[in-house]
N, C-alpha and C positions, 0 to 999 in steps of 0.2 A: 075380716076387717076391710071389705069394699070399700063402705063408706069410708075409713080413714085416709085409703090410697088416692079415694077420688078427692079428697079433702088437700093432702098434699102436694099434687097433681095441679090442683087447682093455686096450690100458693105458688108454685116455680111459677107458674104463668105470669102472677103478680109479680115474682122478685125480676124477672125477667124484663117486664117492661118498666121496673123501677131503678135497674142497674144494679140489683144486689147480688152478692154472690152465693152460691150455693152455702157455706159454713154462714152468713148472715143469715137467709131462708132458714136452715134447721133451728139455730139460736133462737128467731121469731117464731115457731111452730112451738119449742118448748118452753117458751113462756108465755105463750098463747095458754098453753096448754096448763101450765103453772096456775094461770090465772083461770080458769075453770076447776081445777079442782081447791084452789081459796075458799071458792063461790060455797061448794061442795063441802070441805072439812072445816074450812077457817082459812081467815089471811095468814096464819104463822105453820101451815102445810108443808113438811117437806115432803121430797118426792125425788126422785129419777127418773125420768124417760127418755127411751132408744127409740130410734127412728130408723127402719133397715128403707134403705135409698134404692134397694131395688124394689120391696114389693110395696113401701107408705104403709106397713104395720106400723104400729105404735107399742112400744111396748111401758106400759105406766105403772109404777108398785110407791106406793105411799108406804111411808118411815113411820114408825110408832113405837114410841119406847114404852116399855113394861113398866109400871108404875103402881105402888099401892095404893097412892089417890092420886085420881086425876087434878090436875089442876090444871090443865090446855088441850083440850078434847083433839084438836089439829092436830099435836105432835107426840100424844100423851093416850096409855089405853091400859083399863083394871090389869092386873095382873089373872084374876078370874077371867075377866071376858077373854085374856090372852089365852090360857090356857082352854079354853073351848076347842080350839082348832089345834092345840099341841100342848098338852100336859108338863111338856119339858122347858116351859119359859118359867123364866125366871124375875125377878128385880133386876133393870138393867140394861136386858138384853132389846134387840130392837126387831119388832117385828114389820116383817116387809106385808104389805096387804096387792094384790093385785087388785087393776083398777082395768077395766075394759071402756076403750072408749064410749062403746054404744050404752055405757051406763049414763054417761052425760046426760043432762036433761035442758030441758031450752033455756034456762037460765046458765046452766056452765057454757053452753053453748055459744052464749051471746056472749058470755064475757070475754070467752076466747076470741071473738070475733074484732070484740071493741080494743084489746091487749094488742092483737095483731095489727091492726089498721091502725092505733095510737103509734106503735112502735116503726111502722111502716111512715110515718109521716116524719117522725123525728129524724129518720135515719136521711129521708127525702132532704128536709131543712138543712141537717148537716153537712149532705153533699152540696146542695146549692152553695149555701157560706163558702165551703171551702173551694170550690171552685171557682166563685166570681171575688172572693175576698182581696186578690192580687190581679184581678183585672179592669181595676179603674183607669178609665182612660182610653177602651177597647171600643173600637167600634162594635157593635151589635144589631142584629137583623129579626125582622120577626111579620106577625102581621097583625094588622088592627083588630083587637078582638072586640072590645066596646068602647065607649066614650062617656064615662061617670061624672058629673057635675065637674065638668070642663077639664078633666085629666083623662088621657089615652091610655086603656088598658091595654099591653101589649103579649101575646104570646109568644115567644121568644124561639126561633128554630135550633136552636140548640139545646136548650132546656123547657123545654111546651109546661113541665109543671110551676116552673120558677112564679113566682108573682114578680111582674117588672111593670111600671107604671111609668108617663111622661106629665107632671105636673104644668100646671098650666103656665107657672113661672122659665119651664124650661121648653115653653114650644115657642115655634114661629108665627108672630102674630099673623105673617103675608099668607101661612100657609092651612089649606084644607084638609081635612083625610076624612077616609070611609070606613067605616064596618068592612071589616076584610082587605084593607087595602095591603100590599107589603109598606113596611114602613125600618128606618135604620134612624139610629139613634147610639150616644155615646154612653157608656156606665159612668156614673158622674159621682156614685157614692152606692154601699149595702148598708141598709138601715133595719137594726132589731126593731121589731114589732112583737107582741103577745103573739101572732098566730107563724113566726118564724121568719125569716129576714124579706127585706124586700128590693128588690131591685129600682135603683131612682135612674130614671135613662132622660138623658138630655138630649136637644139638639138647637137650642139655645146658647148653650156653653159654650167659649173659644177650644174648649178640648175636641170637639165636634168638628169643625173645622180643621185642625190637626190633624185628628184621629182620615180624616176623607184625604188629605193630602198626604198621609202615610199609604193610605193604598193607592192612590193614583198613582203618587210619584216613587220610581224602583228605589232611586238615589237614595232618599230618604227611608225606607223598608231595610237598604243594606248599610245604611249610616256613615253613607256619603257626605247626604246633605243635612243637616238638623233645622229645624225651627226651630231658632233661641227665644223668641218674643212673640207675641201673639196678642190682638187687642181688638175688642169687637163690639160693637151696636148692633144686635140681631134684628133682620130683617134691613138692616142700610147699610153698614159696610162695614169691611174686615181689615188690618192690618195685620200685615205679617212679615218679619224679618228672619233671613233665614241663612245659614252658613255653610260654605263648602271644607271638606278637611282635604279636599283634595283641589289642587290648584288651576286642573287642568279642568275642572267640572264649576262650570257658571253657576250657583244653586238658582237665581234667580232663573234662567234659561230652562235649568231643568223643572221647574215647577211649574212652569207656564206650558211644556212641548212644544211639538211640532205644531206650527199653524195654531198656536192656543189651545191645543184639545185637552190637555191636562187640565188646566184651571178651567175651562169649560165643562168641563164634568163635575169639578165640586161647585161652580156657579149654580148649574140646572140643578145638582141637588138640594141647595139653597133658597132656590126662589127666585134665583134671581139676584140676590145678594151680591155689589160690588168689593168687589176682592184688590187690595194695593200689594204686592210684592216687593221689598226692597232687602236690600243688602243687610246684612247686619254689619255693624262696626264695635268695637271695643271703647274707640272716642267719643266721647257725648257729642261733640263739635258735628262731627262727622256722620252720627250716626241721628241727629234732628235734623241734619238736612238732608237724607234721604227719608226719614220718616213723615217730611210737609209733602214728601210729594203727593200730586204732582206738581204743585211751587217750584219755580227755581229761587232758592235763598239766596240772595245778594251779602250775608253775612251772618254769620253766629257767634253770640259773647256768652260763657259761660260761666257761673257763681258754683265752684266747686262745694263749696260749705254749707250754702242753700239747694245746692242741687235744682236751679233755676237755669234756663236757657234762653236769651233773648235771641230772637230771628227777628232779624229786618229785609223784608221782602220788596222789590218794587211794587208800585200801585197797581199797574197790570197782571201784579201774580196775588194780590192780593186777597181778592175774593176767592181762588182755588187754594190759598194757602190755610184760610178761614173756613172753608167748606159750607155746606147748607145748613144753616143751623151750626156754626164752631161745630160740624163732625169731624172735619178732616184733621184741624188741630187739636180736638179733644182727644182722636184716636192715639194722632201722632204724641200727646203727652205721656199717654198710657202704653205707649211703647217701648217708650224711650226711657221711663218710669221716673221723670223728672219733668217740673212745670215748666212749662213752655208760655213765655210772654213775647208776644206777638204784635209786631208795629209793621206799620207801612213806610215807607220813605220820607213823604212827607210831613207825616207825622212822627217821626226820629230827628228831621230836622228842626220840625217846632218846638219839639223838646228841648235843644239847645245842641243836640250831639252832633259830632261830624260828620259831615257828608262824602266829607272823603275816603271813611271808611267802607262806600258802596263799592268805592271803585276799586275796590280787591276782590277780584275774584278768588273765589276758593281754589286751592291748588289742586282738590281733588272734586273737579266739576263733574267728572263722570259718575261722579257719586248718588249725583240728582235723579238721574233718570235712567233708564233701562234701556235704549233705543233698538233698531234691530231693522235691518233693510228689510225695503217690500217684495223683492223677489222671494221672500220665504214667507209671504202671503200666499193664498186660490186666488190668483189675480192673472189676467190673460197679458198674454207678450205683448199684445197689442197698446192696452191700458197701461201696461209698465213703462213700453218706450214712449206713449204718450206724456206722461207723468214725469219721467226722466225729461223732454225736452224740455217741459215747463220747470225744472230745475228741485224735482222733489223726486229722492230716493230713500227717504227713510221717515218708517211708521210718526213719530213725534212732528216730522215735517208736514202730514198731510192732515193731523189728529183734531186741529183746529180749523178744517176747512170746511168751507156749509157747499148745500148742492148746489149755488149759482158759480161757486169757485169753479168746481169741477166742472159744469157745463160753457165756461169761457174757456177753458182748454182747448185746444186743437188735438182732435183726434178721439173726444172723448163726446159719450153720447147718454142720453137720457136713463136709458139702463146703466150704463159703466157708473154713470153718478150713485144711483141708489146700491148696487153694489160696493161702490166703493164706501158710502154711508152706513151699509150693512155692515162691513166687516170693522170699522170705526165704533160701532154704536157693541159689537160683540166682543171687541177687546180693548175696551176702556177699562176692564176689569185688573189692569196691570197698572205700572208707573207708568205715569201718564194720563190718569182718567179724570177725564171733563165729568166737570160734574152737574149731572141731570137727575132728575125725577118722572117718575114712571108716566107721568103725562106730558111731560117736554117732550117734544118731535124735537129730533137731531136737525132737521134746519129752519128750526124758529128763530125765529128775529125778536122774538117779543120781551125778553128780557135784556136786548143790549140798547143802551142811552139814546136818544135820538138828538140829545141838545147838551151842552154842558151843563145846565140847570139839571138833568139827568143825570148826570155824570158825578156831580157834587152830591146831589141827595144818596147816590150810591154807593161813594166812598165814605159818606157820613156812616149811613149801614154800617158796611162791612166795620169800619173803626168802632162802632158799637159793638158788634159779633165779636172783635178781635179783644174788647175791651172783656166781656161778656165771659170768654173764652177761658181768661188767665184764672178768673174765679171757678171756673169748673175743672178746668183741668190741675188744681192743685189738690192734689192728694196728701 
């Protein structure tokens, strides 16, 4: 029985790079084998076969009971033809037939073939399922295998057989990839198919973002910090609110690292994608004026019943508090999970309401914004005590300045400017970020008013956007 040993020889190799265990491998062999002799007797065949794990014998004896008529050739044999080979059978009794492998003919052959490989796939599907069934929400790795009528076929380094695809609803419009490129992506759902589950991988989805600031940030890995909220426009920006259980651990601080590097690693993984960071709060009050940032709110009235939020913003924060296009405050509605209506000063006063109500600052103003001195910038001693005499020692103090600021300084020079503009234009990604598009140069002039006729026409805007705004942002 050569051939049979090389035959099972040959399936450990198979169960081996399928992950099945030896008691699986035998199982498959004898219902491979099952199913060639069907081919052979009939579908309703019974049988026993041993398999000795040292030499890949086969040992196969088909069942047939003594019968005075047949009625099921498979399981059933004359009593006459029984007695041919032994006189002593009776009505009854069961005769064992020995079956030698190499009797098989290429049709038992094949069917043992197609039995094993059908059986070999289910067992595949099964494991997939049960392995990614409770990993929604995981980041996953792999590399670009092909590119199908605009969805990314992914090979997956964990499971190379899985099928896992990126629909075209879940990519980034900003973004390109290659045949072969490494590519990461979130499991966003396992969907049955007729040919066995499939893997839907996102990186569109706000869980994509999550899932990249869970391995960036320790804090969050050891359930320091949490992301309570999360709200996204892919490909233009991200909101994200997030919470410490531990008092002594900043989550915002921690999400952002040292010098930025944390949130800079899920930026570059993005695209480029601007990233807002803010505190979470429990208080709606509290917790919509850190989500306009980077607005400073001049007040907030809340409709508990309608779960509506008015913010009245100065005129000067008004355009950051409306964002390009209502993003800033569309995000901030979908954060906050309550509609957000948005006025300006002036336009609160038209309305008839008090003005006096501006003049209250919020008692928890540090709520707004994120700040953090520039000595824990890459910024030379030089540029810092320069900066310092000009009466600016923290990031939100310098965040609005263009490069003729910085070149009226003393002590600062053509390079220190565009450095200092670089690190400006790379961590606006936090509270605080001015808001630009990918072909606005950090010191253009060309969108600020040159006349109050400018000025007007562009509050007119923005109270359009803001008007614009309350209708999108109501869920």
């Amino acid at each position: 029985m050569a051939n049979a040993a090389q035959i099972v020889a040959a399936f450990r190799d198979v169960a081996s790079t399928k992950s099945l265990s030896d008691e699986e491998m035998t199982d498959l062999v004898k219902d491979g084998m099952l199913a060639g002799l069907a081919r052979i007797y009939g579908a309703t065949v019974q049988a026993e076969i041993d398999i000795d794990e040292d030499t890949g014998d086969f040992d196969i004896v088909v069942l047939r009971r003594v019968v005075n008529e047949v009625e099921d050739s498979a399981t059933e044999i004359a009593l006459d033809e029984a007695r041919w080979d032994d006189d002593t059978y009776e009505v009854g009794d069961v005769m064992e037939v020995p079956v030698a492998f190499a009797d098989f003919g290429r049709n038992a052959v094949m069917a043992v073939k197609q039995r094993i490989v059908q059986r070999v796939r289910e067992n595949e599907r099964d494991r997939i399922r049960d392995e990614f069934a409770d990993q929604v929400g995981q980041l996953l790795s792999g590399e670009l295998q092909q590119i199908e009528r605009g969805k990314l076929v992914v090979m997956l380094n964990r499971a190379r057989d899985a099928e896992a695809i990126i629909p075209w609803k879940d990519q980034n419009p900003r973004e390109r990839f290659r045949q072969g490129d490494p590519i990461r992506a979130v499991l966003k759902k396992v969907e049955e198919t007729p040919k066995g589950p499939r893997l839907i991988l996102s990186r569109a989805d706000p869980l994509f973002v999550s899932a990249l600031f869970h391995l960036e940030v320790p804090e969050i890995h050891q359930d320091i910090v949490e992301i309570r909220e999360i709200s996204r426009e892919v490909g233009g920006r991200t909101k994200i609110a997030v919470y410490s259980s531990d008092e002594s651990i900043d989550p915002v601080g921690a999400c952002v690292g040292l010098k930025g590097s944390r949130v800079q690693a899920v930026v570059n993984e993005l695209g480029g994608e601007r990233i807002d960071i803010v505190p979470w709060h429990p208080d709606p009050e509290v917790f919509a004026r850190r989500a306009l940032a980077p607005a400073r709110v001049s007040k907030v009235v809340t409709d508990s019943d309608r779960q509506v939020v008015t913010a009245i913003v100065d005129e000067d924060q008004l355009s950051l508090a409306i964002g390009r296009n209502g993003q800033n405050v569309r995000l901030a509605s979908q954060l906050i999970g309550w509609q957000i209506d948005l006025y300006g000063s002036r336009e609160w006063v038209e309305r008839g309401s008090d003005l006096a109500m501006l003049g209250e600052e919020g008692g928890d103003e540090h709520y707004e914004t994120s700040d953090f001195p520039l000595s824990e910038l890459d910024i030379r001693a030089g540029v810092l005590a320069a900066l310092s005499e000009a009466g600016y020692d923290t990031f939100l103090q310098i965040i609005d300045l263009e490069r003729r600021d910085f070149l009226g300084m003393k002590g600062l020079g053509e390079e220190d400017a565009d450095r200092l503009l670089q690190i400006i234009d790379e961590l606006t990604v936090v509270e605080g970020e001015v808001e630009l598009t990918e072909e606005d140069e950090p010191d253009s002039e060309e969108d600020e008013p040159d006349s109050e006729e400018d000025e007007d026409d562009s509050e007119e805007d923005e109270d359009g956007n803001a008007d614009g705004e309350d209708g999108e942002s109501e869920d």
